[in-house]
Backbone as a ProteinNet text record, in pm:
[ID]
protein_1_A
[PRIMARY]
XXXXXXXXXXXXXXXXXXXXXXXXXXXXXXXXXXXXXXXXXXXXXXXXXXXXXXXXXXXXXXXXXXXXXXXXXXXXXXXXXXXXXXXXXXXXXXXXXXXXXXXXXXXXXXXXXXXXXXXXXXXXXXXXXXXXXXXXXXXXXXXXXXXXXXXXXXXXXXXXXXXXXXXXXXXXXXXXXXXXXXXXXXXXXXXXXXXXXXXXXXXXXXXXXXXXXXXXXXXXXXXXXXXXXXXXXXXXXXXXXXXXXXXXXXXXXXXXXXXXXXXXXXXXXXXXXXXXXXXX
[TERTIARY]
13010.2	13154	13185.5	13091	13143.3	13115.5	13038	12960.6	13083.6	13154.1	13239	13379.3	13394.8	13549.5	13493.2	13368.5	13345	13340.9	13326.4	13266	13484.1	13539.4	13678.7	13844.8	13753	13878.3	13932.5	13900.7	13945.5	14014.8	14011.1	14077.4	14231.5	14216.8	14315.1	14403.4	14343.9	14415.5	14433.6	14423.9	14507.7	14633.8	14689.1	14827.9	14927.6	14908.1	14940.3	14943	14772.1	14806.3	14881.3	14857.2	14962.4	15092.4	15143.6	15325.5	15352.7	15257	15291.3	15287.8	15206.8	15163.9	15302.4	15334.8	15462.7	15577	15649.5	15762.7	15760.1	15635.6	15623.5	15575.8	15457.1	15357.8	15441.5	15453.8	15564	15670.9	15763.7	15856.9	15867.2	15775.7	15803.2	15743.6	15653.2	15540.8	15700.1	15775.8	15869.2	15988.9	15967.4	16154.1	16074.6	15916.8	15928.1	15969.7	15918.1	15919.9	16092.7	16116.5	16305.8	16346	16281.2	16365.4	16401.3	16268.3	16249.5	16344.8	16410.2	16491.4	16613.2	16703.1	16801.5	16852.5	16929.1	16937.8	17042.4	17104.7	17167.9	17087.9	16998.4	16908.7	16762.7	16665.3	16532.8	16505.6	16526.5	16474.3	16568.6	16646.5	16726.2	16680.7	16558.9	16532.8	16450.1	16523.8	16496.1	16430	16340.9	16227.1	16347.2	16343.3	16423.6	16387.9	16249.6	16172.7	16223.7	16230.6	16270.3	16482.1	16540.6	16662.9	16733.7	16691.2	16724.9	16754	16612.2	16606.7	16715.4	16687.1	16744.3	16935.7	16993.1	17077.2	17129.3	17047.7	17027.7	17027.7	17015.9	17011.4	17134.9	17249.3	17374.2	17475.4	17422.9	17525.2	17544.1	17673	17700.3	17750.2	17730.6	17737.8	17611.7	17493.3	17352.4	17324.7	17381.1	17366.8	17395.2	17547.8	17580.6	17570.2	17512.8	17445.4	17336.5	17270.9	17131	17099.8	17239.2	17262.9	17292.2	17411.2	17447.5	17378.2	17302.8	17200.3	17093.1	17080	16947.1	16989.5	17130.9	17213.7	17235.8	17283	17282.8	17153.2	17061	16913.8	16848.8	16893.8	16863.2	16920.9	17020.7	17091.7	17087.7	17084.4	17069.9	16932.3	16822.4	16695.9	16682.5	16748.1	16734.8	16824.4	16924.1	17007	16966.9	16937.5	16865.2	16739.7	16656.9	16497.3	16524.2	16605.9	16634.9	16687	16816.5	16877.1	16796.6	16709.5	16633.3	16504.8	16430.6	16370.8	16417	16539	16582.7	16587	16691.4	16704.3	16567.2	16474.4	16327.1	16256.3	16319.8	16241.3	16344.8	16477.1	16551.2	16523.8	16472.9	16466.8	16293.1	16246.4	16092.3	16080	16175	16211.1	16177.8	16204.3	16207.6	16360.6	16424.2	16554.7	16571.4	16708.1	16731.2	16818.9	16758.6	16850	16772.6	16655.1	16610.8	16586.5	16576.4	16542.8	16674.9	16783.6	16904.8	16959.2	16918.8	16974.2	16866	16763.2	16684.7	16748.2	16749.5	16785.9	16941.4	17061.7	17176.9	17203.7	17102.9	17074.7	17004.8	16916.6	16860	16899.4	17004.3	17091.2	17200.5	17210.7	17269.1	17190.3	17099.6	16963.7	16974	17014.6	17013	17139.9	17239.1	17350.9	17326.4	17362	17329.6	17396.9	17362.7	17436.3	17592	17574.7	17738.9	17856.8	17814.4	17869.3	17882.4	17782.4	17779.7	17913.4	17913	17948.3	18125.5	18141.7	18284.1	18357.4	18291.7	18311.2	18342.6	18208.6	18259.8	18385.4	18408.8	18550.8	18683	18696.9	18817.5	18791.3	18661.4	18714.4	18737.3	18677.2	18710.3	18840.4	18872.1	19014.7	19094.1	19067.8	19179.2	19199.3	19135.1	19097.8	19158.8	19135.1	19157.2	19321.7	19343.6	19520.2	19635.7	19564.1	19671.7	19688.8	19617.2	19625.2	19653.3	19704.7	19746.5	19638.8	19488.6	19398.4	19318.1	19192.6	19111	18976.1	18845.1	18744	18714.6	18812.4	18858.1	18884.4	18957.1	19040	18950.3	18831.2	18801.5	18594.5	18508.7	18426.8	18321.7	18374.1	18312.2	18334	18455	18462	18354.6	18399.1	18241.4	18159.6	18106.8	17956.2	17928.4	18043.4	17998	18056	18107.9	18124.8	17985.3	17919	17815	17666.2	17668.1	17630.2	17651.8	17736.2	17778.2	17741	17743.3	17698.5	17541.9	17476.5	17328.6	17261.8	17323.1	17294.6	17319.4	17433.9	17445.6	17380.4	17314.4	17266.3	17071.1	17045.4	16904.3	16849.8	16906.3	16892.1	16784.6	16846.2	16806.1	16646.6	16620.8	16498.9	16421.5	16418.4	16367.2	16359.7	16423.1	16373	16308.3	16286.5	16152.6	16037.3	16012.8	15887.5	15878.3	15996.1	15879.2	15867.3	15928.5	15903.2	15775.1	15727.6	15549.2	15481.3	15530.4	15450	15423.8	15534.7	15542.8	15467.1	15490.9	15381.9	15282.5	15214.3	15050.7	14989	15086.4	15001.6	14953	14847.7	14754.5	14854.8	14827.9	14871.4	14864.8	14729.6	14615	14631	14697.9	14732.7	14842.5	14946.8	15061.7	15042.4	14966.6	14907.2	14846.9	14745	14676	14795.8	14883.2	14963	15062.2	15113.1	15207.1	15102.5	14994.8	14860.5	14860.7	14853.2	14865.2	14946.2	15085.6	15191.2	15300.3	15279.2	15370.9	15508.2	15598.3	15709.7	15768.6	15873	15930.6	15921.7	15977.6	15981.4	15842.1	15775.1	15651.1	15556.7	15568.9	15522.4	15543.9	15672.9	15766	15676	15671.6	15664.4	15479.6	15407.3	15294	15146.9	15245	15184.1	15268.9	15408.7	15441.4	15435.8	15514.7	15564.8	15416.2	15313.5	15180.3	15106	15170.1	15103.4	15209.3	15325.4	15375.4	15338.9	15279.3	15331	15327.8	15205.9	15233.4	15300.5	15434.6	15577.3	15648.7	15639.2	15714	15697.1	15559.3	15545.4	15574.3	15605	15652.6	15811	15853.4	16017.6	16062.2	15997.1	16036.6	16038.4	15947.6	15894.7	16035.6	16029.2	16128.2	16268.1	16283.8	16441.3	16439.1	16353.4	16352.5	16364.8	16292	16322.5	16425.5	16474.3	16634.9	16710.5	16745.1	16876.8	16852	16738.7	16727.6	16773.9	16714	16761	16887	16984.8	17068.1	17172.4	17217.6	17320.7	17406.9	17362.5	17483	17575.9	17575.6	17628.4	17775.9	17686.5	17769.7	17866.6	17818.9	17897	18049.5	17992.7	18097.6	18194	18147.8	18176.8	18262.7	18273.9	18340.7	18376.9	18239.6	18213.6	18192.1	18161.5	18147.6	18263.3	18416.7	18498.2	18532.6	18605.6	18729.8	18613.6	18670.7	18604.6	18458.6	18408	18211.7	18199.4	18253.7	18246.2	18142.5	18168.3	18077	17933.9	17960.4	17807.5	17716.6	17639.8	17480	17388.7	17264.6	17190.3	17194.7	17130.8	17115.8	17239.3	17362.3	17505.8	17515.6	17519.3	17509	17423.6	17294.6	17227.8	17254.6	17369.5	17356.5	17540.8	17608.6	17724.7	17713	17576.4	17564.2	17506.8	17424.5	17354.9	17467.7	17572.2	17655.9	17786.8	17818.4	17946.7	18004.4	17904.6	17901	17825.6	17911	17840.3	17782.4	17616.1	17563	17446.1	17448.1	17423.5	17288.6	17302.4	17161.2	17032.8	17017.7	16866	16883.1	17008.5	17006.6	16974.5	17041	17043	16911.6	16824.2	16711.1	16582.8	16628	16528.4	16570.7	16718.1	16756.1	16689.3	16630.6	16529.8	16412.8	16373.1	16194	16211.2	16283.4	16298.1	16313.6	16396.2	16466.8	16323.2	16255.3	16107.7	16046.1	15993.8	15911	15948.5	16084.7	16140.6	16079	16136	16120	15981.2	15906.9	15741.4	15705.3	15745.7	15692.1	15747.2	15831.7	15893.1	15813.4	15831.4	15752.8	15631	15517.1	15415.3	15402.5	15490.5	15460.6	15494.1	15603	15583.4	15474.2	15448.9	15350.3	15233.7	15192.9	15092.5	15090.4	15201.2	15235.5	15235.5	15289.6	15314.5	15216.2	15150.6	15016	14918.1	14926.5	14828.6	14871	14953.3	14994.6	14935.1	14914.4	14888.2	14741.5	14728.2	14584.2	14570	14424.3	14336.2	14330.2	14369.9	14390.8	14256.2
2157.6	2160	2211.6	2174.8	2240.5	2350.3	2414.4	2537.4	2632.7	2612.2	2634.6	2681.6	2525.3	2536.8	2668.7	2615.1	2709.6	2879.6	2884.3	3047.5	3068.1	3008.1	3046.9	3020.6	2983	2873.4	3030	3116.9	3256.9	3313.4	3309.7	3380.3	3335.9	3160	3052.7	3043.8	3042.4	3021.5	3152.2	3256.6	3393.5	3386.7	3390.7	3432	3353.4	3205.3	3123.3	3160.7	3216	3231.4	3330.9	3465.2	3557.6	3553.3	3462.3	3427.1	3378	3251.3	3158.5	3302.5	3405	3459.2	3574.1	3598.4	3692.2	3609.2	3496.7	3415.1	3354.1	3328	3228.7	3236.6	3321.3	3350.8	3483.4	3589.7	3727.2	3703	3609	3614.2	3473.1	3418.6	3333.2	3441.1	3516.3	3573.5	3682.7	3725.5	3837.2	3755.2	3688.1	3578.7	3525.7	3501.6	3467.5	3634	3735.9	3865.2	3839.9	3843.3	3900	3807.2	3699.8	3582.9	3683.8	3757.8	3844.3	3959.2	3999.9	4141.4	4116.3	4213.9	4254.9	4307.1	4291.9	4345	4316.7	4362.3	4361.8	4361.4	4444.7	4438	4443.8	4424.5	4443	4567.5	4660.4	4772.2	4875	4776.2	4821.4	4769	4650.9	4562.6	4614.2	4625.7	4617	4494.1	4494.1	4426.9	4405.7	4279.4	4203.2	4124.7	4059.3	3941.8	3874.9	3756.4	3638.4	3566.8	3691.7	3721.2	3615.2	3648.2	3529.6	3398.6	3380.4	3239.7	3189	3260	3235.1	3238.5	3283.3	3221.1	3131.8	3050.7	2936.1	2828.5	2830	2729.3	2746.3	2871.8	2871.6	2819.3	2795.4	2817.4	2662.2	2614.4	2458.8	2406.2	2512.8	2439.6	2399.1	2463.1	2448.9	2304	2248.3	2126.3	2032.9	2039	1933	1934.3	2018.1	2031.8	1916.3	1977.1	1919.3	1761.8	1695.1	1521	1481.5	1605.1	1497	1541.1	1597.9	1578.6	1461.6	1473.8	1337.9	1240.3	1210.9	1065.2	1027.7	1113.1	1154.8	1089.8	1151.4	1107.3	934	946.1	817.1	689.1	736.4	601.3	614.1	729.2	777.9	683.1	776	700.8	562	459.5	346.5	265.3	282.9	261.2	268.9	435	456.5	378.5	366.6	290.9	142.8	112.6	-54.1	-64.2	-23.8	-29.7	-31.1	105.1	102.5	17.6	-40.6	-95	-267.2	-302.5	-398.2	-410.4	-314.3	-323.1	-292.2	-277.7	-225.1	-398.7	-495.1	-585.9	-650.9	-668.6	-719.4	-682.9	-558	-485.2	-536.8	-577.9	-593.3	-777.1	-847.1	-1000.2	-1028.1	-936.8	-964.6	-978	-926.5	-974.4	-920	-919	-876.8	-768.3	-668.6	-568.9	-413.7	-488.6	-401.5	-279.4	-224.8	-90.4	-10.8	-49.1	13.7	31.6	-53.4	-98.1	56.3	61.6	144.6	299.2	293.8	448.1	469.7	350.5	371.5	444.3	376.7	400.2	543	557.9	679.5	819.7	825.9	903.1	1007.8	946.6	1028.3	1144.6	1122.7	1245.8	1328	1327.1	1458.7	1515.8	1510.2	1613	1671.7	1802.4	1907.4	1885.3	1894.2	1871.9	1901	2037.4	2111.1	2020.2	1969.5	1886.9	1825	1719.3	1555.4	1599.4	1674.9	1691.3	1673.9	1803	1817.6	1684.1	1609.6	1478.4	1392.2	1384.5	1266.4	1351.6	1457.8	1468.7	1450.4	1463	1404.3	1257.1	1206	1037.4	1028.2	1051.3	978.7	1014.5	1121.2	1220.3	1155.4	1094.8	991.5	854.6	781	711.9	698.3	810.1	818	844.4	918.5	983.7	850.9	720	556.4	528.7	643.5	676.1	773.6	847	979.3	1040.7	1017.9	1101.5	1116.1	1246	1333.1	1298.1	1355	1397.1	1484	1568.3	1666.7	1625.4	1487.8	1429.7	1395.7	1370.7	1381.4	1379.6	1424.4	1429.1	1285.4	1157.3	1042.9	1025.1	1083.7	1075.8	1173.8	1215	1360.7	1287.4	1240.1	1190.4	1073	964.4	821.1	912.7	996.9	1025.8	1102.8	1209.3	1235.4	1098.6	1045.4	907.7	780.7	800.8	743.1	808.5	962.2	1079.4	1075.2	1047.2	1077.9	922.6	791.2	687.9	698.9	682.8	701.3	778.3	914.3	983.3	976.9	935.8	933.3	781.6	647.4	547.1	512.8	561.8	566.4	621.9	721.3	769.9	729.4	692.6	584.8	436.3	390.1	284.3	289.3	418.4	407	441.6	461	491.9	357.5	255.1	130.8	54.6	83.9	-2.1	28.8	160.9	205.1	98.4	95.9	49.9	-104.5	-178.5	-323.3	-374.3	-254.4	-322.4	-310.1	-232.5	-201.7	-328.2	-396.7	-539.9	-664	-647.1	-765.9	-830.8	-913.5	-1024.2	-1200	-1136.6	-1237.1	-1303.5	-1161.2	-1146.4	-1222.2	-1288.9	-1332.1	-1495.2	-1529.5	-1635.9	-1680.7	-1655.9	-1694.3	-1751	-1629.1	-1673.9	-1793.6	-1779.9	-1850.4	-2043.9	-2033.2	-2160	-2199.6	-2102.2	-2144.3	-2193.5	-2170.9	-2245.6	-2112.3	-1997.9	-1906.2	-1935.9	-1919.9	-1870.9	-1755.2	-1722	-1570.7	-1467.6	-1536.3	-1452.3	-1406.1	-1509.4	-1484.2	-1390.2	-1411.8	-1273.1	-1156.4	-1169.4	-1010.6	-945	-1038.3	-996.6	-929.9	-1038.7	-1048	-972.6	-962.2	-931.9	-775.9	-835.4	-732	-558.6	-588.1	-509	-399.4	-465.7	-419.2	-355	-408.6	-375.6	-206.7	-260	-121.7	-1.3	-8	97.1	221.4	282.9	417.6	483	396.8	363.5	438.9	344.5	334.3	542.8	504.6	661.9	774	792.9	902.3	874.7	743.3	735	770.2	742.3	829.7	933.8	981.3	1103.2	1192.4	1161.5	1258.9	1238.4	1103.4	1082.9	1174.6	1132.9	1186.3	1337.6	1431.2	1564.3	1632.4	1558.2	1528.7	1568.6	1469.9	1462.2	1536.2	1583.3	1763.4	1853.8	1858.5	2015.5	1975.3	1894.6	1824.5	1994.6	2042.5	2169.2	2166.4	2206.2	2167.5	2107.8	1951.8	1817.8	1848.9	1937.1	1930.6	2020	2126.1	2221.3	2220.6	2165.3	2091.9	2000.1	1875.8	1768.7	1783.6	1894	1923.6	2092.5	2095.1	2206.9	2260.4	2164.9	2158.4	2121.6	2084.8	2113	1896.8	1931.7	1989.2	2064.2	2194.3	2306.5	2284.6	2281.1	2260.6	2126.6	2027.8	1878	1789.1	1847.6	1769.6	1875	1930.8	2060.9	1986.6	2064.8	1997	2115	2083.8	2188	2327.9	2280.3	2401.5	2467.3	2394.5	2489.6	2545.1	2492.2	2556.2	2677.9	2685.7	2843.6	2891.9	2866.5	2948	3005.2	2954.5	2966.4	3137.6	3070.3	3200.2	3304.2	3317.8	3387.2	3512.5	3443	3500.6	3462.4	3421.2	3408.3	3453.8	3550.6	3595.8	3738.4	3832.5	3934	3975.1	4037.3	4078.3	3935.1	3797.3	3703.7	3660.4	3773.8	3769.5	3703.9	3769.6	3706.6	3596	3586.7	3431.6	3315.6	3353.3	3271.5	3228.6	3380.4	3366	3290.6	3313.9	3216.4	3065	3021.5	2905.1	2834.7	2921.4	2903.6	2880.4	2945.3	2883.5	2768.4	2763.1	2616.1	2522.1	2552.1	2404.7	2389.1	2508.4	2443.4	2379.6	2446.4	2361.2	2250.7	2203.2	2053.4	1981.6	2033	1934.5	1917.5	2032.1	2022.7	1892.7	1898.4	1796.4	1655.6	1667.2	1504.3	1468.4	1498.4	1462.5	1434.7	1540.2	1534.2	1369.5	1355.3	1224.5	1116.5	1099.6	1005.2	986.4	1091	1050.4	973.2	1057.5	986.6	816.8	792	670.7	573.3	613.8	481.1	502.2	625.4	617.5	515.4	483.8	471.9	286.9	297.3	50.9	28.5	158.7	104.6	61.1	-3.4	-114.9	-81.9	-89.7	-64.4	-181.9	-127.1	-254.6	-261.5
17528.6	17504.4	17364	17259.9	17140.3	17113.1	17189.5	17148.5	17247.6	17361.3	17410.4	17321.7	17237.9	17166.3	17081.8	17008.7	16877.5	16948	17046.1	17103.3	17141	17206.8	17251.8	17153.9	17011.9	16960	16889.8	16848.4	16789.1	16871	17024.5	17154.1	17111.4	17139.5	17157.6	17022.1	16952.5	16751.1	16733	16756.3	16679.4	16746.8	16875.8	16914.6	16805.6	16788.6	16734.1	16570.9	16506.8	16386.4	16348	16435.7	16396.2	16396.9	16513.4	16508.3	16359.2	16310.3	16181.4	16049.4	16099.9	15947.1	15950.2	16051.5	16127.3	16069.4	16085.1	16112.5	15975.4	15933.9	15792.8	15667.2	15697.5	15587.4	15490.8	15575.1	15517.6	15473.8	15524.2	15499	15374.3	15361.5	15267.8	15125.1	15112.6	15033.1	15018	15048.5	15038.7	14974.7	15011	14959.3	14811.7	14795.8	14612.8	14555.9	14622.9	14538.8	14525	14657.8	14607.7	14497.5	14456.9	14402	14208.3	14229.2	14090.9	14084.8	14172	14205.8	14232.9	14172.6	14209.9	14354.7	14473.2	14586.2	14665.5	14745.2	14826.2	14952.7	14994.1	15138.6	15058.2	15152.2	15150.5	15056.7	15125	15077.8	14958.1	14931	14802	14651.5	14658.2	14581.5	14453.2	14358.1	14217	14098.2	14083.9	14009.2	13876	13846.8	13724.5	13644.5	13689.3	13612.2	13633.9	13539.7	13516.6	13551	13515.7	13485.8	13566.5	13712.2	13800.4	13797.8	13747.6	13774.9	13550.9	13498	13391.6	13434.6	13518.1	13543.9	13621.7	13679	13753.3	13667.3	13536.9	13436.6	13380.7	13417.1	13347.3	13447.4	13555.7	13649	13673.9	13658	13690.8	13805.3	13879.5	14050	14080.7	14063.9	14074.4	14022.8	13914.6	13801.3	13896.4	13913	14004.2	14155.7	14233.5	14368.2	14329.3	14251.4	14207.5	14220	14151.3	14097.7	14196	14303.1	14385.1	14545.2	14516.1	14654.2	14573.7	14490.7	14453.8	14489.2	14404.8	14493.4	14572	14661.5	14810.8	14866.4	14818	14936.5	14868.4	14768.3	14732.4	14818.9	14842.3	14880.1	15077.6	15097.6	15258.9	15279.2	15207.4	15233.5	15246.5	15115	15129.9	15200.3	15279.5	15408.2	15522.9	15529.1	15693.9	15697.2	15666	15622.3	15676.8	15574.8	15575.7	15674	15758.4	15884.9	16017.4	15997.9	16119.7	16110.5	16023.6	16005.2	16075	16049	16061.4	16220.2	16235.8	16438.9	16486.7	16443.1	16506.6	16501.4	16431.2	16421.3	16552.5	16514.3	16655.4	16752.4	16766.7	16931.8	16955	16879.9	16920.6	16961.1	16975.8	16943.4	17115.2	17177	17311.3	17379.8	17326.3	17333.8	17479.8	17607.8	17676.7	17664.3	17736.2	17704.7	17621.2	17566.8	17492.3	17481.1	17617.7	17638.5	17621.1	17692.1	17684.2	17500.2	17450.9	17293.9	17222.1	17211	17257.4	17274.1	17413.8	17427.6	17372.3	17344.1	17283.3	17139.2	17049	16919	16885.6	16981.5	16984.1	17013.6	17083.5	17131.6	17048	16926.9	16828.5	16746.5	16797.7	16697.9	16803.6	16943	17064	17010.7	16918.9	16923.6	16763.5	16770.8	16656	16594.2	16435	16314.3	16286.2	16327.3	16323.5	16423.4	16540.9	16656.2	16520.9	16540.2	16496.9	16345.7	16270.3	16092.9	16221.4	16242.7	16310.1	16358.6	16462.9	16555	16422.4	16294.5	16219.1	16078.8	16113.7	16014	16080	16211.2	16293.8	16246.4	16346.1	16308.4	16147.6	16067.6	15927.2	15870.2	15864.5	15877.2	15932.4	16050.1	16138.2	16042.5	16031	15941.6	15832.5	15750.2	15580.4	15605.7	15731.5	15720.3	15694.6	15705.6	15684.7	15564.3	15468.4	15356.5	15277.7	15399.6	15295.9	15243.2	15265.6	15180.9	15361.4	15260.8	15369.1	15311.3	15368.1	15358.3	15197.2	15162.4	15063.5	15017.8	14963.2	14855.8	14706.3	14687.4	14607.6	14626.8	14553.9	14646.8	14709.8	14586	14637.5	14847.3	14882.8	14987.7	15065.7	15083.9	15094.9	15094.3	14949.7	14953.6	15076.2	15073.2	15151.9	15305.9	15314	15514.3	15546.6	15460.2	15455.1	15477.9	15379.3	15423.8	15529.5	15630.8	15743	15854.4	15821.4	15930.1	15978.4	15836.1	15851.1	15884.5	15857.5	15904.4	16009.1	16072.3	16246	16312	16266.1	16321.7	16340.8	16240.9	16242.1	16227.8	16216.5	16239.4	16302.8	16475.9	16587.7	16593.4	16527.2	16523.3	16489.2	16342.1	16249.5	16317.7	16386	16418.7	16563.4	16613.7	16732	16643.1	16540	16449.2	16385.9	16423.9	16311.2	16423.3	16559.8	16678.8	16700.9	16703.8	16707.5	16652.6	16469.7	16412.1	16459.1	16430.6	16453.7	16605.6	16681.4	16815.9	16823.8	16665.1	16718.9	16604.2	16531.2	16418.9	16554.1	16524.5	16610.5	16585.9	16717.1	16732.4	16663.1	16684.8	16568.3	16439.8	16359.9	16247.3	16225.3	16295.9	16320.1	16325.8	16445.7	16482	16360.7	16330.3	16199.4	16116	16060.4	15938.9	16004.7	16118.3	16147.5	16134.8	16165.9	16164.7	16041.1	15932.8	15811.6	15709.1	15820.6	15778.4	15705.9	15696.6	15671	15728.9	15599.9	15712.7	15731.3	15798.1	15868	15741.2	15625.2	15525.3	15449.6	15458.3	15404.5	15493.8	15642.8	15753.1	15707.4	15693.1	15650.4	15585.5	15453.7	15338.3	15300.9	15368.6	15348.9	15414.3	15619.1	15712.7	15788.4	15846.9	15853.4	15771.3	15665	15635.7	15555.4	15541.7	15470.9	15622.5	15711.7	15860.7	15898.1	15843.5	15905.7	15758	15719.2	15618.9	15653.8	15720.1	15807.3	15822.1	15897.4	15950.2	15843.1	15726.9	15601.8	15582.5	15589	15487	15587.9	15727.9	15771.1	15767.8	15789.7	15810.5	15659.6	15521.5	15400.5	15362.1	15432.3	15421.1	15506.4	15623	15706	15647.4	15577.4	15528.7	15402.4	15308.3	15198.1	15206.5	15300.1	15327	15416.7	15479.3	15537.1	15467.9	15388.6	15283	15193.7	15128.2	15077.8	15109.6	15204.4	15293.2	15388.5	15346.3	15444.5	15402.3	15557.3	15541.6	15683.5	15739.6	15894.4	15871.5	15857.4	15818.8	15770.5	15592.6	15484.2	15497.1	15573.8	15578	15670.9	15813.5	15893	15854.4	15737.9	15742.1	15629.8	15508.9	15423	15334.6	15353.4	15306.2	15182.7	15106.3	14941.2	14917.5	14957.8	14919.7	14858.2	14736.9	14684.3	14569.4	14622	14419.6	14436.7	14537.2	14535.2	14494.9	14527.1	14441.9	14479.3	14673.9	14775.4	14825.3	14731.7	14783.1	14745.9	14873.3	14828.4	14785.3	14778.4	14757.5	14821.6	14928.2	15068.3	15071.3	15108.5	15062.6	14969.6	14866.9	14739.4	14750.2	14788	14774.9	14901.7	14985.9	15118.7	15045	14956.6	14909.7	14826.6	14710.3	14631.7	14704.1	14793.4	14877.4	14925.5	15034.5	15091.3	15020.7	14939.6	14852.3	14721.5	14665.6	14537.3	14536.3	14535.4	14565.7	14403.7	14438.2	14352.9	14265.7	14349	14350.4	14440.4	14520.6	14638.1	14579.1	14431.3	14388.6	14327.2	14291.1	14200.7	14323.8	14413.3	14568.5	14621.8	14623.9	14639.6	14536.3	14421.4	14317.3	14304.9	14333.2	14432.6	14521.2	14591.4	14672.6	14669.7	14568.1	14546.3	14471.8	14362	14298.8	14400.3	14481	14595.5	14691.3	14715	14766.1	14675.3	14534.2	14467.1	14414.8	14435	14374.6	14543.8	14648	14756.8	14762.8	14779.6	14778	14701.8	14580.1	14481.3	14539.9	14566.7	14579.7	14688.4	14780.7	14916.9	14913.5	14822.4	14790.9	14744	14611.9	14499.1	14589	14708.6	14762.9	14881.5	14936.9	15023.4	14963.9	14849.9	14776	14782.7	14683.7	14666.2	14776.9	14889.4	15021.1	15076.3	15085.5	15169	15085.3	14972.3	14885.9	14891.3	14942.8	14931.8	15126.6	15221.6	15389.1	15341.4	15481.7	15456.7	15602	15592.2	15747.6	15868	15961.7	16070.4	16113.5
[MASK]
++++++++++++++++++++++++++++++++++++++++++++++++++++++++++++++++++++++++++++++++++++++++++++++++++++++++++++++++++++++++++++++++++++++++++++++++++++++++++++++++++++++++++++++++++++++++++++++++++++++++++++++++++++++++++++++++++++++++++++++++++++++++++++++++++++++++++++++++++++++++

């Protein structure tokens, strides 16, 4: 059998590697060059150096994209996490009903961003209008409907990834502590939550790179607006990209930074939560 994989795995892995080196590899290896050039299209592109990215440090929409997508994912992350984490422990209780509770919660991650952003600026819009204010009124609003959007929406997901986790901690492990006189909080604290970490580190992981690259949402749900107040990142370089003519490369060196910031973050936390899970 292995002498099999090893003799057919080159047949089977090229269609595959060539799509990734076609779709991903070129076009990422071409988007650092443009980030250096001047351009309007591909093949108009003029070599500039550095120039680019040196006005990315002048530009103060970039500044505050920057703060308030960090804030943004800070507080998304530690909401959605804690939320679904929480109903993942209720739904695992045995309760009746569970499956339906289940597929209810889950159900908001099947509709596309642009839907979901639109649906939640009517309701909040409905809402805010008993006040005479909108979505637009100033951008703290923006920020917390943005934050209501992405909780409701990915909750559901996040908590079938700690339902995984929480049903695969022995049983044993429970029994014991509960023998030794633990109580609920001390489980949590001691057994559970050291049992799910796995859990922990993909549901951070996917939140934390979420609310980065969060754009559909923002765009539907406000649109940077009032004056770019509520922009996030990804808007922000999809703004200069197509909103500023003669801006193409600044847009594009936008772009490699906003990878190598996300790269890094994701990286430093995986590290970290992978590094507190313990072997079952």
């Amino acid at each position: 059998m292995q002498k099999s994989i090893k003799k057919y795995f080159p047949i089977f892995a090229l269609p595959t590697l060539v799509a990734f080196t076609i779709g991903f590899i070129i076009p990422f290896l071409l988007g650092i060059y443009l980030s250096f050039c001047k351009f309007t299209t591909v093949t108009d592109a003029k070599f500039v150096g550095f120039s680019n990215y040196l006005k990315i440090f002048t530009d103060k929409t970039f500044g505050h994209a920057l703060w308030y997508t960090a804030l943004f994912t800070i507080v998304s992350v530690l909401l959605i996490n804690v939320l679904a984490f929480t109903v993942a422990m209720l739904l695992t209780k045995g309760i009746k009903g569970t499956n339906i509770f289940r597929t209810v919660f889950f159900m908001p991650n099947l509709i596309g961003g642009i839907v979901l952003g639109y649906i939640w600026q009517l309701l909040l819009n409905g809402i805010l209008a008993h006040f005479q204010k909108t979505l637009t009124y100033s951008s703290s609003y923006g920020f917390w409907g943005l934050v209501i959007l992405m909780c409701w929406q990915q909750i559901g997901y996040m908590m079938i990834i700690y339902i995984s986790g929480i049903q695969n901690i022995p049983g044993e492990l429970i029994e014991a502590a509960k023998i030794d006189g633990a109580t609920n909080s001390q489980i949590l604290k001691n057994v559970t939550i050291p049992m799910v970490m796995p859990s922990i580190t993909i549901c951070t992981f996917l939140t934390l790179t979420n609310g980065f690259k969060l754009f559909d949402q923002n765009l539907a749900l406000t649109n940077g607006e009032p004056s770019n107040m509520s922009e996030l990142l990804a808007l922000n370089i999809y703004n200069t990209f197509y909103g500023r003519t003669g801006f193409e490369g600044v847009g594009q060196a936008k772009v490699v930074v906003f990878f190598i910031l996300v790269a890094l973050i994701a990286v430093g936390q995986n590290y970290l939560t992978r590094s507190k899970e313990v072997q079952q």
